[in-house]
C-alpha positions as CSV (number, residue, x, y, z in Angstrom):
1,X,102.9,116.8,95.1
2,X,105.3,116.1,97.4
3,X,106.2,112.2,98.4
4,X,107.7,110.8,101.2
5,X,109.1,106.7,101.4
6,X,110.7,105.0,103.4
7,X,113.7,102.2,101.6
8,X,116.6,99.5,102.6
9,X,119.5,99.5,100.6
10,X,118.0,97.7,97.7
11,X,115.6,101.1,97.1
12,X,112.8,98.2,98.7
13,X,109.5,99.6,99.7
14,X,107.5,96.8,100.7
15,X,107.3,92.9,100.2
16,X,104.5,90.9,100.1
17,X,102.2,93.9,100.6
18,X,104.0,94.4,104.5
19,X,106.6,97.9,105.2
20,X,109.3,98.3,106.0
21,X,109.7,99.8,109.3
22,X,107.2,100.8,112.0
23,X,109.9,103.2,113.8
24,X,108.0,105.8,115.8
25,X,110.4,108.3,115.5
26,X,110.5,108.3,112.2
27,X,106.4,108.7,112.0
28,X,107.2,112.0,114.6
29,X,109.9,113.2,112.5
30,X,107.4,112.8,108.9
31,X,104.2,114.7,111.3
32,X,106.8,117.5,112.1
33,X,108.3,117.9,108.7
34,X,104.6,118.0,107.5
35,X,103.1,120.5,110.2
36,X,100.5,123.0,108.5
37,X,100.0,120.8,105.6
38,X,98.1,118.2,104.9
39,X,99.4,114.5,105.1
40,X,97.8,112.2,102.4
41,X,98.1,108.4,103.0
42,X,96.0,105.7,102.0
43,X,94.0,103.2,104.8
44,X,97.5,100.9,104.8
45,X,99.2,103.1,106.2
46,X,96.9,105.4,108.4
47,X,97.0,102.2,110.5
48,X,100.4,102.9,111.2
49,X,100.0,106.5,112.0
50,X,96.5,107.0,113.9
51,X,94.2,109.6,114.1
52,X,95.7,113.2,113.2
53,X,93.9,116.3,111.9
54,X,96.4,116.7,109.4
55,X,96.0,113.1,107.8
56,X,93.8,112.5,105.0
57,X,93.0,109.5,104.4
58,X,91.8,107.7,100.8
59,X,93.0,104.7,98.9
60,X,93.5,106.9,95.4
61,X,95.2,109.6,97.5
62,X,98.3,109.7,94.8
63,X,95.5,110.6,92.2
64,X,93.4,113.1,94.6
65,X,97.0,115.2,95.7
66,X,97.2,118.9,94.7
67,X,100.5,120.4,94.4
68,X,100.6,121.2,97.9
69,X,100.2,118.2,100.1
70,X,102.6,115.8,101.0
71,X,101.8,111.9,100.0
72,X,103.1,108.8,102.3
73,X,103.6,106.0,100.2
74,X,104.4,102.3,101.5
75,X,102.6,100.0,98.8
76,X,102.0,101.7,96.1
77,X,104.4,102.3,93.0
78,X,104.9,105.5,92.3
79,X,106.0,105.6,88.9
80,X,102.9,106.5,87.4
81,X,102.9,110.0,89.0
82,X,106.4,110.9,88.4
83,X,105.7,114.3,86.3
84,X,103.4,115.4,89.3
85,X,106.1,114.8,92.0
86,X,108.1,118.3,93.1
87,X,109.6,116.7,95.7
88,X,110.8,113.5,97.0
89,X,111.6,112.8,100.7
90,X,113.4,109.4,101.4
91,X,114.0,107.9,104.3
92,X,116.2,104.8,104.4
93,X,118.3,102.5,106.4
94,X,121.3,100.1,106.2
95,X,119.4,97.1,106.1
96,X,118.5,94.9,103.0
97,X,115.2,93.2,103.3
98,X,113.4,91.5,101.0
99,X,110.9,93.3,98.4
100,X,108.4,93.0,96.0
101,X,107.8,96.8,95.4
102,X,111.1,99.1,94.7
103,X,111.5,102.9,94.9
104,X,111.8,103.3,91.1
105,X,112.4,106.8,90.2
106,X,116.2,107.6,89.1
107,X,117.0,110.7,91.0
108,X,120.1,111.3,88.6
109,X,118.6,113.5,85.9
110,X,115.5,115.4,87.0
111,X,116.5,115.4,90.3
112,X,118.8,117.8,92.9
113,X,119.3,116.9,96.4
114,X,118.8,119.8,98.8
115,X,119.3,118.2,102.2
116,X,120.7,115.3,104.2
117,X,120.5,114.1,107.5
118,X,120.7,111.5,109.8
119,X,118.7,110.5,113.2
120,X,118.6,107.6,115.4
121,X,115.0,105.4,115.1
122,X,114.1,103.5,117.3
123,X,114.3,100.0,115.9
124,X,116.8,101.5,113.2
125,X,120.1,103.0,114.6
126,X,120.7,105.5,112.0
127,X,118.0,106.9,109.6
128,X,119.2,108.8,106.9
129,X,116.2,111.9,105.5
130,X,117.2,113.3,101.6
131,X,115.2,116.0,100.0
132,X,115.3,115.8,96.6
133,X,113.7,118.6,94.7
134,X,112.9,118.6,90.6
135,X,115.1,120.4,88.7
């Protein structure tokens, strides 16, 4: 499977069950990165997104995912399903919020980064993407 996140500095996901950004650009940029494949989110999050053919929505999505599909995860920890994960899409800012759930996987040994770049959000000034792939 494929997940995307979104972090601050501090690798924070979400605190007190809330996320951390609700930048529409960077819900455009995920839908276009995802186009032609299906987008598995749980009911958290498909409140941030809407209604989209592409969107599949189910609270045990990260159990349900074939190889295939791409999985957004907000609130859930996604340690558990590290040796199913093929490919890790972060997106993060320069901000440090406070968090209760961290982005836990260290992308140092299993891990190669295949692409970086940055956009402009629109309640983040610079949003950095990395595409990590498993090695």
């Amino acid at each position: 499977m494929k997940i995307i996140v979104c972090i601050d500095n501090g690798n924070g996901m979400a605190f007190n069950h809330r996320r951390q950004s609700q930048d529409r650009k960077l819900r455009e940029r995920i839908l276009q990165i995802t186009n032609g494949s299906k987008l598995l989110m749980n009911n958290y999050s498909h409140k941030l997104f809407g209604d989209n053919p592409q969107i599949q929505v189910n609270d045990k999505f990260l159990e349900n995912s074939n190889k295939d599909d791409f999985c957004f995860v907000e609130d859930v920890d996604i340690t558990p399903y590290e040796d199913r994960i093929d490919q890790i899409i972060i997106y993060k800012w320069t901000r440090s919020y406070p968090s209760d759930l961290k982005f836990n996987i260290s992308l140092d040994k299993c891990w190669k980064q295949v692409s970086k770049d940055e956009f402009q959000g629109t309640s983040h000034e610079k949003i950095t993407e990395e595409i990590y792939k498993r090695i």
